[in-house]
N, C-alpha and C positions, 0 to 999 in steps of 0.2 A: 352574254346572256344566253341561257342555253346552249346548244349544238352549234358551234360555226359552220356559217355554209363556204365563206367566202372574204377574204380582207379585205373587199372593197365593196362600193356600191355597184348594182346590177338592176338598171330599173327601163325597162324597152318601152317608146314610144304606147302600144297599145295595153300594158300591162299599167303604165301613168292611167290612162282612160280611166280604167276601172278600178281603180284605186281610188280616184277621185268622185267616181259615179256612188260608189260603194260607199264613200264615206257622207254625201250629201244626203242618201237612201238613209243610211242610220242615223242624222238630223232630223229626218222630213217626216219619216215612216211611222204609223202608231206605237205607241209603247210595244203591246203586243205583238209587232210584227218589226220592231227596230231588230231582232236577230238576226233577221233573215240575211243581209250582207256580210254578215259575218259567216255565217253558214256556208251561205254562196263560196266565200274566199277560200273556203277550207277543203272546199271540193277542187274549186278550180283554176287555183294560181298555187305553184308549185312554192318553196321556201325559195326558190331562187333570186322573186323578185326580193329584193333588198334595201333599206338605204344603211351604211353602215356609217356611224356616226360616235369620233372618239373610243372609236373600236367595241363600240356594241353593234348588234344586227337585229335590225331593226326590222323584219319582215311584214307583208303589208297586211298578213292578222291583227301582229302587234300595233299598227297607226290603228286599223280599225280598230281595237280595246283601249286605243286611247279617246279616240273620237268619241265612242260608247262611255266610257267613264265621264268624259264630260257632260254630254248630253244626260246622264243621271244624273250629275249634280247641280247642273246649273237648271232643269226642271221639277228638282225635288222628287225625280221616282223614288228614290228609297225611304220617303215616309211609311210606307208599309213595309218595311223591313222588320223579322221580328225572328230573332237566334231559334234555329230549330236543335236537337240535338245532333243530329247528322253536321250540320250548323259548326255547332264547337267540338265534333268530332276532325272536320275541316282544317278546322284552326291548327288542332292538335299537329296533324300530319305537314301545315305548312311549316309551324315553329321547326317543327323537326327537322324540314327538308332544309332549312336555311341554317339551324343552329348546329343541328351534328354534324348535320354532308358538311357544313364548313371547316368543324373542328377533326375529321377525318382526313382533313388535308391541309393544313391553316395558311394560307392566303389568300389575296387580294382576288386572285385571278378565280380561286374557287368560290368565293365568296359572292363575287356579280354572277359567276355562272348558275350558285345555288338560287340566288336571290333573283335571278333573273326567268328562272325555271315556275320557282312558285308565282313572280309576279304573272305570269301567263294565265299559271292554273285559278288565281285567286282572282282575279278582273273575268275572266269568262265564266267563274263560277256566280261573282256576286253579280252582273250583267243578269246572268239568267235568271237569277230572284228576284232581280229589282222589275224584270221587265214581262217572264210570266207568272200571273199569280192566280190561275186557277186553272182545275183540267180541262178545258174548254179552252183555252188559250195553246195549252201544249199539245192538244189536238190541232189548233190552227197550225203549230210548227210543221209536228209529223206532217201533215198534209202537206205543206210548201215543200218538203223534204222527199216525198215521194212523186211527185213532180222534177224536183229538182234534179234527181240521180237519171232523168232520161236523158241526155244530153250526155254525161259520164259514158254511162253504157254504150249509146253512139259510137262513142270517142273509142272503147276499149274494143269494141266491134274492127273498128278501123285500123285500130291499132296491131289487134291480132289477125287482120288481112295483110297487110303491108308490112309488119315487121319495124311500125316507125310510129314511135312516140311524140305524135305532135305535141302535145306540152312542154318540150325542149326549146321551143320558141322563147318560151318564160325561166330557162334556164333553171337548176337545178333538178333536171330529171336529166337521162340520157339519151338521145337522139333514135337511139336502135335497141328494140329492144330485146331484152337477156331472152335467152335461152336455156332451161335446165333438163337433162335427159331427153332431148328431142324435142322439148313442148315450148310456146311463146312463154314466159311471166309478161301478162301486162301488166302496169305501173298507174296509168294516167298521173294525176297530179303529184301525186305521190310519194316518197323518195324511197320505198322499196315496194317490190310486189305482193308482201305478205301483208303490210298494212292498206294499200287499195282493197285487198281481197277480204281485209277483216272493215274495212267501214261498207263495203258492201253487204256483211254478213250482219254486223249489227243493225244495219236500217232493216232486212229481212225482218225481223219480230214486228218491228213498228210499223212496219205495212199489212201484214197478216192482223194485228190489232186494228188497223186503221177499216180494216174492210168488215167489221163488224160494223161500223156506225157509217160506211158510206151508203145504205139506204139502196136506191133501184141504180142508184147510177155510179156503178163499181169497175166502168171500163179505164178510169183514171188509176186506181185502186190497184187493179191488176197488173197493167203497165208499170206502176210502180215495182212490185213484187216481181214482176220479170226481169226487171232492170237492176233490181238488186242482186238476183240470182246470175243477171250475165256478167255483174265487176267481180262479183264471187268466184267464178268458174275461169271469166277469162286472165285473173291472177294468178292462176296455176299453183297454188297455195295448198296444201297439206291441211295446214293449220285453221285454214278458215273451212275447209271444207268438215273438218272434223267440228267446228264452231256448229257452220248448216245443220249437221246431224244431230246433234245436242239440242239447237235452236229448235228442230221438228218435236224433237223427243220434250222438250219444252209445252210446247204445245198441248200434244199428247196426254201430259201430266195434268192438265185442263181437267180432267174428268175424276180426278183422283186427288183436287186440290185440298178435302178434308180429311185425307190422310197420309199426306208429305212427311210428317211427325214419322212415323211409321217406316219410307223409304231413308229419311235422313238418316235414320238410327240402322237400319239395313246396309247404307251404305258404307259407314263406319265398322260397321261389326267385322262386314265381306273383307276391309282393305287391312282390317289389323291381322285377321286371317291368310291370307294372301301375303301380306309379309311376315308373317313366324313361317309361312308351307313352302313361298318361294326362296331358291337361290342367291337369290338376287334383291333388294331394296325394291321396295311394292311400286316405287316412281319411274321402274326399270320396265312398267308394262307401257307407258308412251312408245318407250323405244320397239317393245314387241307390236305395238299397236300399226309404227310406221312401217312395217313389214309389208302391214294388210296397204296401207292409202298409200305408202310413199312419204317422203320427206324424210329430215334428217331427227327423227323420234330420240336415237341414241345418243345425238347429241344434248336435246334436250333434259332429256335422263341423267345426263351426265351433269349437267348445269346443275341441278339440282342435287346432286349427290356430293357433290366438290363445296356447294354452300354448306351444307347439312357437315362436312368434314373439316369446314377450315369456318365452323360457326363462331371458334375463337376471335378472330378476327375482326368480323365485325360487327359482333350483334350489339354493340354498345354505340357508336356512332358510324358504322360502316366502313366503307373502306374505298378506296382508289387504287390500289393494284392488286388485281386477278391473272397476272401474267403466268405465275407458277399453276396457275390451277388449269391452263390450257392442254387437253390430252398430246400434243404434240408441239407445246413452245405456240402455239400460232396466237397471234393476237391483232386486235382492230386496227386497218392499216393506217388510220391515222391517230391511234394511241399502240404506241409499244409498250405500255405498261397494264394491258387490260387483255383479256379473251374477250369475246364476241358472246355478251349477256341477253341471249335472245330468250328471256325468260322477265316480265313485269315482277313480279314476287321478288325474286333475286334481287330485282334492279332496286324492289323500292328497300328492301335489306341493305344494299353496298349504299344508297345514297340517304341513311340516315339511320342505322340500326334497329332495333326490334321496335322503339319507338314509331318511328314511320312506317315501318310494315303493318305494327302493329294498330295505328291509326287507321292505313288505307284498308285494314282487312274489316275492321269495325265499321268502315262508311259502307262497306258492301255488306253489310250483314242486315244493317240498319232498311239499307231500299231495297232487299227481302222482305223483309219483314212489314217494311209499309204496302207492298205489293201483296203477301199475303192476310194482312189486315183490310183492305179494302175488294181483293176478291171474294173476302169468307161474306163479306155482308151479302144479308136477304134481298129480295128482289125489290123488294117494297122503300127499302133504303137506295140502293144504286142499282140503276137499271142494267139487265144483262149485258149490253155492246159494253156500255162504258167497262163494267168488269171486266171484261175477255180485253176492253183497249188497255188496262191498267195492268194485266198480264202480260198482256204485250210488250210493256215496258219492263216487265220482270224478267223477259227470256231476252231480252235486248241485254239486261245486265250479265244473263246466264252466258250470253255468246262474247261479250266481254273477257268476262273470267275465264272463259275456255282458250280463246285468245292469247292473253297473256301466257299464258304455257309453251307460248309459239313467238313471242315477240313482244320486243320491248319498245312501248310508245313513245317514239321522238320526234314526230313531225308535228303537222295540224291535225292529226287524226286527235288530236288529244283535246282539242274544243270539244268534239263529241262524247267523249268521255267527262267532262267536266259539266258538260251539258245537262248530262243524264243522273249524273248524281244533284244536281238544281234540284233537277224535276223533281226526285223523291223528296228531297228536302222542302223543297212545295207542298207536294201529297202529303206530305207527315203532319199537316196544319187542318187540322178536320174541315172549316169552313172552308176550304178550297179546294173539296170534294161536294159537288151538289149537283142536280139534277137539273140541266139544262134544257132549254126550249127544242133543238133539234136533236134532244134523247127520246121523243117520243114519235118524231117522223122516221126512225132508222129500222131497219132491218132488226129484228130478235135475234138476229146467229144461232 
């Protein structure tokens, strides 16, 4: 199922604790607030706790989405379950991922791995419909969530003092942490430094939205947003730093939201220009880009240009070996049959062709689009905070997208990804957009 971590089980005395704590918490806790140990788990217990069982791996996400499946059925949370488009856009992408990614490689062994992939994405996607069902509730998240990442930050604080990954305890990080060009990567939970530095980046918008409706008492608020900013910085990440910029520039765009129509079409026009004037394929400005921040920009250029050249391949059900397309023979060291796909776009191309790309690009266009449907509303319809909060989940999605250009999601960073596509699928349902009793005690922004 998924990524192996490991052929056996891996499960330490105090990582049982909270395994166990975490899963009574999602029994006990109100609908609305049963996500929260799951959230919890995804910051801060590594993949390495494990139970591996008939040679699946069973990570202690995974007991949590099962514990949570049950407690929806055997309480009947999903009576208000009701197919949005985003919904059976969902769908689309998961058929995909199980039906092509397996006929691009036809066995057993890829077949629990496709199927074991989507079973992830598909229990934390319906979890989070069945359990928040209004934006007053998904403000209640953000908020546990921007509290939650101070204790992270702590940890990355210490980590980039000392040189030592205390989450190794929990196995499946490494003890000491990496070094590139002189500088710490910290990690915490994490299994690389680029994805800690992008779930740091993506909470960034949901805090900066959050502090529109935190009212006189914003010193929580801000601690949060700082805390984002230190697992952002002390990841040592390219990638997400270039996310940061985008996420501000996000922001930004706040003031200009009646005429995005206008940069959209701008932005298209500039990049068809740009490649009929450049040398070079217009994807080849990443790599001029990492000149300016650093990181390996050329390689990512490269990714994408090797898709775009060997699109025979796979754009019909994908594909499972990329070995030839690696600039120098190198490939992932525990597949010889593949390069190193640090590229989400790509990945969701090789693991089910234009089909599932084509699916995952449609779900992101869709929570655009609810995001800019409910920020254009008058005042008089939804009040200011809440708008600038429902923005905020839009530049959350922007920092995503930006992401994937930099790395391909394989850990638990991917509950919050699935999370957030919920949410829009929430917001797309008019009545669970409404005007709450503490929209009128908050701050205007």
């Amino acid at each position: 199922m998924g990524h192996v971590i490991s052929n056996s089980s891996n499960v330490s005395v105090l990582g049982l604790i909270i395994l166990v704590v975490m899963c009574a918490l999602t029994l006990r806790l109100k609908r609305e607030h049963a996500i929260f140990p799951l959230l919890f788990t995804t910051c801060y217990i590594p993949l390495g706790q494990q139970f591996v069982i008939a040679g699946l791996n069973l990570q202690f996400f995974r007991v949590l989405l099962f514990v949570g499946f049950c407690r929806v059925w055997a309480r009947g949370e999903s009576r208000q379950f009701r197919l949005t488009k985003l919904d059976k856009w969902f769908i689309v992408w998961a058929a995909a991922t199980v039906v092509m990614g397996t006929l691009a490689d036809v066995s057993m062994d890829r077949f629990v791995n496709r199927a074991g992939t989507t079973l992830n994405a598909a229990v934390v996607y319906y979890l989070v419909r069945c359990w928040l069902r209004n934006l007053d509730e998904i403000w209640g998240t953000v908020r546990f969530l921007c509290l939650m990442i101070l204790p992270l930050a702590a940890s990355m604080i210490l980590e980039k003092i000392t040189g030592r990954n205390y989450f190794s305890v929990f196995g499946g990080v490494p003890e000491f942490t990496g070094i590139r060009e002189g500088k710490l990567r910290c990690q915490g939970a994490f299994r690389h430094p680029i994805l800690a530095g992008t779930y740091g980046v993506t909470c960034f918008p949901l805090f900066v939205g959050l502090w529109f409706l935190a009212g006189k008492k914003k010193w929580p608020v801000v601690a949060g947003i700082i805390g984002s900013l230190v697992v952002t910085v002390a990841a040592g990440s390219s990638g997400a730093l270039l996310a940061l910029v985008c996420g501000i520039l996000g922001f930004a765009a706040w003031r200009y939201r009646g005429r995005l129509h206008w940069f959209r079409r701008g932005v298209v026009v500039a990049l068809i220009v740009l490649h009929l004037a450049m040398k070079a394929p217009v994807w080849f400005l990443i790599g001029r880009l990492s000149e300016i921040v650093g990181g390996t920009g050329w390689y990512r250029s490269y990714i994408i240009d090797q898709a775009i050249t060997h699109l025979n391949e796979w754009w019909l059900v994908g594909s499972t070996y990329t070995k030839h397309w690696a600039p120098a023979g190198e490939v992932v060291a525990g597949d010889p049959n593949n390069m190193d796909i640090i590229n989400n776009y790509v990945a969701e191309g090789l693991g089910g062709g234009f089909l599932k790309l084509g699916a995952f690009i449609a779900m992101i266009v869709l929570g655009f689009k609810v995001v800019g449907h409910w920020a254009g509303k008058p005042e008089s319809a939804v009040p200011l905070p809440w708008r600038v909060f429902i923005w905020g989940l839009g530049v959350c999605l922007l920092t995503h997208c930006i992401s994937f250009f930099s790395v391909s999601y394989f850990d638990q960073i991917v509950v919050m990804w699935y999370w957030l596509l919920a949410v829009f699928s929430t917001l797309s349902i008019s009545r669970n957009v409404v005007i709450f009793p503490r929209a009128e005690s908050v701050g205007r922004g």
